[in-house]
DOTIRO-95797 format. One record per residue (C-alpha): residue in three letters; x, y, z. Coordinates in steps of 0.5 Angstrom, whole numbers, padded with zeros to 4 digits, always signed. Example, Ala and Ser with C-alpha at 12.3 -4.5 7.8 and 13.67 -1.06 7.14 Angstrom:
% residues 2
ALA+0025-0009+0016SER+0027-0002+0014
***
This chain:
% residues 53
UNK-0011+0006-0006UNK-0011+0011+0000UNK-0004+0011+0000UNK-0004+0012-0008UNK-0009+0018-0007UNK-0005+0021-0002UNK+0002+0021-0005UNK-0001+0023-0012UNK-0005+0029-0008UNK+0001+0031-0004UNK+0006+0031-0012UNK+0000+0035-0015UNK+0001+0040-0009UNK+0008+0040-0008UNK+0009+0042-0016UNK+0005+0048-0015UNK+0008+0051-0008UNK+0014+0048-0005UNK+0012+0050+0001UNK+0005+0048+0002UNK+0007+0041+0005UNK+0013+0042+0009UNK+0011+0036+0014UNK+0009+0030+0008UNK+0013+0025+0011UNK+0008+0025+0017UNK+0002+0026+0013UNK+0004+0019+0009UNK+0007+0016+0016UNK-0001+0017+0018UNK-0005+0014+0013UNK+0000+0009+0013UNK-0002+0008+0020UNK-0009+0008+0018UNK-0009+0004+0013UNK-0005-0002+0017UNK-0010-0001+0022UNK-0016-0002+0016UNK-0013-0008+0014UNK-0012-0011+0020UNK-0019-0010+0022UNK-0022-0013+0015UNK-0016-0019+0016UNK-0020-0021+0023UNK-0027-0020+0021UNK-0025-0025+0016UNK-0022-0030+0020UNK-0028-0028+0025UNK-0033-0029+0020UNK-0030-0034+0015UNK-0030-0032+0009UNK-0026-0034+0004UNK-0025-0041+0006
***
């Protein structure tokens, strides 16, 4: 969902001024970066915890 606000953030600027984002590849490359680590966050609290068995 956090990936999709970003894109969908970066189209909206983008379509308004060509030039506001020239470095978006880095920018998705980023949350990207983040949200792998969320997710391996919340897939070890899991396997810690032990929910969802």
């Amino acid at each position: 969902m956090m990936m999709a606000f970003v894109v969908l953030r970066l189209i909206a600027d983008i379509s308004s001024d060509p030039t506001s984002h020239n470095l978006w590849p880095f920018e998705i490359l980023m949350i990207g970066a983040l949200s792998v680590a969320i997710m391996v966050v919340l897939l070890v609290s899991r396997r810690i915890t032990g929910v969802g068995r």
